[in-house]
C-alpha positions in Angstrom: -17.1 -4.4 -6.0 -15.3 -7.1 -4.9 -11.8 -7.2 -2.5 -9.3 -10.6 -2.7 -6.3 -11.8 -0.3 -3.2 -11.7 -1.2 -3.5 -15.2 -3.1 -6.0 -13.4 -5.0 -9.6 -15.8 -3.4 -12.1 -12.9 -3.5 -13.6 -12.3 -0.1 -17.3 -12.2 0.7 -17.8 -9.0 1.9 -21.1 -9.3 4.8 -23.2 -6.7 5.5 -24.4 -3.4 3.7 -22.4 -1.4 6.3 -19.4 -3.3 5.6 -19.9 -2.8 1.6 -20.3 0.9 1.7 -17.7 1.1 3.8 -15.2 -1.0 2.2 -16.5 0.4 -1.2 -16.1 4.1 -0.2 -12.6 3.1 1.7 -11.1 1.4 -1.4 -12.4 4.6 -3.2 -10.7 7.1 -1.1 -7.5 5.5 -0.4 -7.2 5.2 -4.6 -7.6 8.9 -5.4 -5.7 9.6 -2.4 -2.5 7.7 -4.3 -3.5 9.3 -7.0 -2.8 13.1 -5.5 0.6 11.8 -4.2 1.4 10.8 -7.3 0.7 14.0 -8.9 2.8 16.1 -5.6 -0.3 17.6 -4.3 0.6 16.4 -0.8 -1.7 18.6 1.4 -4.7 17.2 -0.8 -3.8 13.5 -0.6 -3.7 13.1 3.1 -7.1 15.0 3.7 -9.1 12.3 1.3 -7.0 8.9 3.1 -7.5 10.7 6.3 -11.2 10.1 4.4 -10.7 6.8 3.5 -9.7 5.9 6.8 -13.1 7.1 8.5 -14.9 5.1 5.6 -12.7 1.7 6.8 -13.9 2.4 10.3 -17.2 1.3 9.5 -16.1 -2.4 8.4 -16.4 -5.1 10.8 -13.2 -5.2 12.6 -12.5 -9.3 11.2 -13.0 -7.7 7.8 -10.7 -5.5 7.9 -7.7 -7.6 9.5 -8.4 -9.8 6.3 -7.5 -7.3 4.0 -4.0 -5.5 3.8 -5.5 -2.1 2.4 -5.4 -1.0 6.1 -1.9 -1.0 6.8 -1.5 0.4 3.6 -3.3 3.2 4.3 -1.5 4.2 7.6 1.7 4.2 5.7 0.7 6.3 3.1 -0.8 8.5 5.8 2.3 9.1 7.2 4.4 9.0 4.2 2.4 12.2 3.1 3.4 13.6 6.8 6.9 13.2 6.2 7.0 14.5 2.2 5.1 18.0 4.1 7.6 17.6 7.3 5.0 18.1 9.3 7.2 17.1 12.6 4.0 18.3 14.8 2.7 14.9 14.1 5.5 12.5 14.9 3.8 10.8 17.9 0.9 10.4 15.7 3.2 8.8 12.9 4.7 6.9 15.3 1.3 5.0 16.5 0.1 5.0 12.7 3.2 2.9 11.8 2.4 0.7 15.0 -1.0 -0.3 13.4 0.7 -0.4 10.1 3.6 -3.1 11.1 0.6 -5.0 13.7 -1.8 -5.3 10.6 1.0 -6.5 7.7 2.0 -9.2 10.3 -1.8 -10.4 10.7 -1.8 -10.4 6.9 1.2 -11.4 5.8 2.0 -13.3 8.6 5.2 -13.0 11.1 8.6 -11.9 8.8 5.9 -11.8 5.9 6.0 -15.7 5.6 2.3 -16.1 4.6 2.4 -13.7 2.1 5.6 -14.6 0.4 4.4 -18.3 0.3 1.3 -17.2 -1.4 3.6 -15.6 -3.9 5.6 -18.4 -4.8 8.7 -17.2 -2.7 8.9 -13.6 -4.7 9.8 -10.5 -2.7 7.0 -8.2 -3.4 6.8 -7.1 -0.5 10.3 -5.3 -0.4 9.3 -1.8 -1.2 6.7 -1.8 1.0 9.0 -2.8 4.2 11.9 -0.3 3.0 9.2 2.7 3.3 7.9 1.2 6.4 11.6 0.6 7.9 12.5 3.9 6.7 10.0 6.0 8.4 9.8 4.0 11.5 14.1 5.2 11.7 12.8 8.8 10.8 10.5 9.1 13.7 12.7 7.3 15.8 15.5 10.2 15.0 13.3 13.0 15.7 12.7 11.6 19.6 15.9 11.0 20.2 16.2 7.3 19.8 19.1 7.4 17.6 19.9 3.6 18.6 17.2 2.4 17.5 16.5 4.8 14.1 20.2 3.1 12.6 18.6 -0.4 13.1 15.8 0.4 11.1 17.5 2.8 8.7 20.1 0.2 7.7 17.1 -2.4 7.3 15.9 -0.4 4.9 19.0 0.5 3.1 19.7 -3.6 2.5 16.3 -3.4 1.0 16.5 -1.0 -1.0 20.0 -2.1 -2.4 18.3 -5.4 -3.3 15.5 -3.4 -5.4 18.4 -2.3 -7.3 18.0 -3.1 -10.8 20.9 -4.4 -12.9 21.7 -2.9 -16.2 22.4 -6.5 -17.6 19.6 -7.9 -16.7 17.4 -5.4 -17.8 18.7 -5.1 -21.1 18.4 -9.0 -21.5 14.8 -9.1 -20.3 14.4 -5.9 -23.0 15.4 -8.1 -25.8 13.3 -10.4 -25.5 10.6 -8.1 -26.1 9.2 -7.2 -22.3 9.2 -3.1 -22.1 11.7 -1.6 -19.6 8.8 -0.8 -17.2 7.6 -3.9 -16.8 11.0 -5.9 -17.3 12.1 -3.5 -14.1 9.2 -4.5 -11.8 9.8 -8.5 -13.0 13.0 -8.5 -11.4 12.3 -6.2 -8.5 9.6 -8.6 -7.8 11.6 -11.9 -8.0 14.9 -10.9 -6.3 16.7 -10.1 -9.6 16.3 -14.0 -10.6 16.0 -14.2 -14.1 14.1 -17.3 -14.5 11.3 -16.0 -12.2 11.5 -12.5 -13.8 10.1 -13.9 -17.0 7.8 -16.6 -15.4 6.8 -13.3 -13.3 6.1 -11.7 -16.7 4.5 -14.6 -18.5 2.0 -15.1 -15.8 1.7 -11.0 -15.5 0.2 -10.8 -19.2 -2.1 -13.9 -18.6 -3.5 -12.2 -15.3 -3.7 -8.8 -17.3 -5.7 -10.7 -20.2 -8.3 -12.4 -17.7 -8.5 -9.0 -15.7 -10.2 -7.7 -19.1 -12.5 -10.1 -19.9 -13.8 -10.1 -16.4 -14.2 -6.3 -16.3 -15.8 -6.5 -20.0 -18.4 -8.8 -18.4 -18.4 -6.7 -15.4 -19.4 -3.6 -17.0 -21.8 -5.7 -19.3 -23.2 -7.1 -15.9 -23.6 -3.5 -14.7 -25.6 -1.9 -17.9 -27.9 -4.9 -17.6 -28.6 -4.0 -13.8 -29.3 -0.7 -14.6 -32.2 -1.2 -16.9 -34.2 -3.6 -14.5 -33.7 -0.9 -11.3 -33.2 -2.2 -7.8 -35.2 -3.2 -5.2 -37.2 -2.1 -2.0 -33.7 -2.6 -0.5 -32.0 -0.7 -3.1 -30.3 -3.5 -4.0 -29.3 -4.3 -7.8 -30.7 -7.6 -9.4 -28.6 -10.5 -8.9 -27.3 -11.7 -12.1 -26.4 -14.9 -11.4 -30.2 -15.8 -10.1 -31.3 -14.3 -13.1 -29.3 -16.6 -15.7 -30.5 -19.3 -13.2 -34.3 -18.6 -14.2 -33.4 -17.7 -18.3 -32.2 -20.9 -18.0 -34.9 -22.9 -17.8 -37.4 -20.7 -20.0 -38.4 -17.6 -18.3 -38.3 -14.4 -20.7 -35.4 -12.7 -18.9 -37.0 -9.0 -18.2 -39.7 -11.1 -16.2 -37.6 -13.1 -14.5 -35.0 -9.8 -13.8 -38.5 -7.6 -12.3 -40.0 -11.2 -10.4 -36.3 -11.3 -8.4 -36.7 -7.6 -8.4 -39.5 -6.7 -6.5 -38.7 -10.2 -4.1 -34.9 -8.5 -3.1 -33.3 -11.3 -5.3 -35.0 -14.7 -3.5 -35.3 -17.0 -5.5 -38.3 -19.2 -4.4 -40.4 -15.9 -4.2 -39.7 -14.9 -8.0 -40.7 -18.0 -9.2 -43.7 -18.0 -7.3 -44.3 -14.8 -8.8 -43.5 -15.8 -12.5 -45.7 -19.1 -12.0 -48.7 -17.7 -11.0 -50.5 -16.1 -13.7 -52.5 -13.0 -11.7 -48.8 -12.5 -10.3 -46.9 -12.7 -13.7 -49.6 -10.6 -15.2 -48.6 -7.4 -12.7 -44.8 -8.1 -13.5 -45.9 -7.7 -17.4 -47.7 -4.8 -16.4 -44.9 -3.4 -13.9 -42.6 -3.7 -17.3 -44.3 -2.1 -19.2 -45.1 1.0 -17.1 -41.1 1.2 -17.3 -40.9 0.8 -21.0 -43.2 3.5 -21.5 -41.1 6.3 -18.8 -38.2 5.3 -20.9 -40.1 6.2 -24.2 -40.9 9.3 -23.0 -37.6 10.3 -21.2 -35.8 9.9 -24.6 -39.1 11.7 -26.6 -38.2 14.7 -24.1 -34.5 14.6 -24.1 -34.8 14.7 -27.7 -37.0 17.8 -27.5 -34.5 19.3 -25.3 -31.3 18.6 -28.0 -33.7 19.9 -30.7 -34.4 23.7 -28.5 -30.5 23.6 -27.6 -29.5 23.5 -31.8 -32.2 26.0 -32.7 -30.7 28.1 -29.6 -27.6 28.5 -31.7 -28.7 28.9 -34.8 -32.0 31.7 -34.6 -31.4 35.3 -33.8 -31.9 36.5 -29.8 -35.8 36.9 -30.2 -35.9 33.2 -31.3 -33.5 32.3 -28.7 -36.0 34.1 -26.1 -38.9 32.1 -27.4 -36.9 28.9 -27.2 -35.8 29.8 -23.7 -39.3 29.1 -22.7 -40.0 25.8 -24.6 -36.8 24.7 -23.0 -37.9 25.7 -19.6 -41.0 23.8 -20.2 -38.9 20.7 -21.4 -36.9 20.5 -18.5 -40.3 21.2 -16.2 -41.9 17.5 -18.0 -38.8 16.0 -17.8 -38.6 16.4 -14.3 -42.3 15.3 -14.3 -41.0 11.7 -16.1 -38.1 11.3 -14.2 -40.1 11.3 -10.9 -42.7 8.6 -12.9 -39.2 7.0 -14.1 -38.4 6.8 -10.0 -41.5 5.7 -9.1 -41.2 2.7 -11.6 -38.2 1.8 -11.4 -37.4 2.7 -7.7 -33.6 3.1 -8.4 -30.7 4.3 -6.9 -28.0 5.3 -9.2 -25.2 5.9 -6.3 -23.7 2.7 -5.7 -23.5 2.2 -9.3 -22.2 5.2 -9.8 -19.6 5.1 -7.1 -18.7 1.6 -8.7 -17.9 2.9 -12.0 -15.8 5.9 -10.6 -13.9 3.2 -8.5 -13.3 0.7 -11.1 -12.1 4.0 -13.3 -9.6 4.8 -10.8 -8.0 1.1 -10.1 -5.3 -0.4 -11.9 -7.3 -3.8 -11.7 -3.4 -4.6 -10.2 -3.3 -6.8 -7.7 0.1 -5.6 -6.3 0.6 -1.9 -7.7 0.8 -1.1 -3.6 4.1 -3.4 -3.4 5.4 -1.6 -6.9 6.5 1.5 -5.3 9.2 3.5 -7.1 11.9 4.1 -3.8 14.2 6.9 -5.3 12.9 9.6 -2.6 12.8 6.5 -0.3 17.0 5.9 -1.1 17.7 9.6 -0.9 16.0 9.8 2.6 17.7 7.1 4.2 21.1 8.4 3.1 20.2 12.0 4.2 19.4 10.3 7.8 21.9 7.9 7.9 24.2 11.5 7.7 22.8 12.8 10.3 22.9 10.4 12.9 26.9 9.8 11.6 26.9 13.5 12.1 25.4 13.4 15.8 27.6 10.1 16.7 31.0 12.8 16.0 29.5 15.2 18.1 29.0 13.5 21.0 32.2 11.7 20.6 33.4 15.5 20.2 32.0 16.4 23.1 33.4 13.3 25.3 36.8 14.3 23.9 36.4 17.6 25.7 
């Protein structure tokens, strides 16, 4: 897995700790979306409340490089005030604190940096109009009513800008750009239509190398999995490995020499150069070529018992019942040979695959926010602070 700034530079992500973390974080926060998308509220802030734990194990510099943070204490307490849990408004209050601290470290003071890295486009609108609007909505409930209009009508000018025009949308549909996508492009650009469709143009070319990145990705990954990991239960670096194909090494030996030296370089070749050493890599191969051939001999057996199962009558089935039983005892036998071999560890793959699965591969979908419940809240409060200003002028009048 890999995280980028907002200019889209990947970032080297340092220790195992941090990986984990940021892995499992990124994870989290992504299905946690996911539930609020789908209205299951209660759900969604149990698994970023999750995520959140997972982003505590980061180093602290990692994590004020990466807006995913911030992000995650506003959805936190966006899914506090869709369940109006009011119980937790000094809680939201501090949440939105870290929040507003982080985006400036990220984004930079008035969100400067990060408009500069997107050539001058206002991404970040949506994002600021849900952060303006609940920092007014917690500022209501205590009694700060001052201070909640300032940041309810902040919000409101933001969210009138996100307003899109039925002209231009209907010019950027004809030329051929669905209404979706021509309705973020001018979102995203201030309603300029010149930037709209550079937006778009440059959109479909970032959506394009997105897939054949991911297409090598995933190619990457199956490769990985066949050679196993290491003592460290790392995967085998694939770059180091196209280093050694490169200049003549059979690629299998090459993958087990960095293998079983945690990926260093020197070592494998060492290993590969020396002939009593390449022999036991040879050896080491084989042994895993051999669990595999067996693996598939016994899954086969086991497809085979689960046909017949459905086809013979019960006392076949019975019969069966046992040769299955005694399938699933050897392949439990191979599997643990398998392990021994190849000394994997499927999780971080797995967890990989799950994550890629669940992102967008979008590099702003958290600035794409859709603000109708957004707009219908700030009205709602802006009527009930107009509503309180009459009272007490009501109540001076007495």
């Amino acid at each position: 897995m890999e995280l980028e700034d907002q200019s889209g530079q990947k970032l080297q992500i340092g220790s195992e700790t941090d990986h984990r973390g940021a892995m499992m974080g990124v994870m989290l926060h992504t299905k946690g979306k996911n539930l609020i998308e789908k209205e299951k509220i209660k759900d969604a802030l149990e698994v970023l409340l999750m995520a959140e734990e997972a982003f505590s194990l980061c180093a602290p510099k990692l994590v004020e490089m990466i807006d995913n943070i911030p992000i995650l204490q506003l959805d936190i307490v966006w899914c506090y005030f869709l369940l109006k849990d009011i119980s937790c408004l000094s809680v939201a209050g501090a949440r939105l604190a870290k929040a507003r601290l982080g985006f400036e470290r990220s984004h930079g003071k008035d969100f400067t940096r990060f408009r500069a890295l997107q050539d001058g486009r206002h991404q970040d609108l949506a994002i600021y109009l849900r952060l303006e609007l609940l920092e007014g909505v917690v500022a209501y409930h205590s009694g700060n009513h001052e201070e909640s209009r300032k940041a309810l009508n902040s919000a409101l000018s933001k969210y009138n800008q996100l307003q899109v025009s039925d002209e231009a949308l209907s010019q950027l549909m004809g030329m051929g750009y669905k209404e979706k996508a021509a309705k973020r492009a001018l979102k995203m650009t201030g309603q300029d239509m010149e930037s709209a469709v550079g937006f778009l143009v440059e959109e479909r070319a970032k959506k394009m190398r997105r897939y054949e990145e991911d297409k090598q990705r995933r190619e990457e990954k199956r490769e990985q999995k066949l050679y196993g990991t290491t003592p460290m239960k790392k995967a085998v670096d694939i770059k180091r490995l196209n280093e050694l194909a490169s200049i003549g090494f059979d690629r299998e030996l090459a993958a087990e020499a960095l293998r079983v030296n945690e990926n260093d370089t020197q070592l494998a070749l060492d290993h590969l150069t020396d002939p009593d050493k390449n022999c036991k890599l040879q050896s080491k191969i084989e042994s895993r070529r051999q669990a595999r051939a067996q693996r598939a001999a016994v899954q086969g057996l086991s497809e085979v018992a689960a046909q017949g199962n459905a086809i013979r009558g019960s006392a076949e089935v019975a019969a069966l019942g046992d040769t299955a039983q005694g399938s699933a005892e050897v392949a439990a036998e191979v599997a643990a040979v398998a392990a021994a071999v190849e000394d994997t560890n499927p999780i971080d793959f797995e967890m990989e695959d799950e994550l890629i699965r669940n992102l967008k591969g979008d590099a702003i979908a958290d600035y794409d926010i859709e603000v109708t419940k957004e707009g219908e809240a700030i009205a709602e409060y802006l009527s009930l602070l107009d509503s309180s200003g009459q009272q007490s002028i009501g109540s001076s009048s007495l």
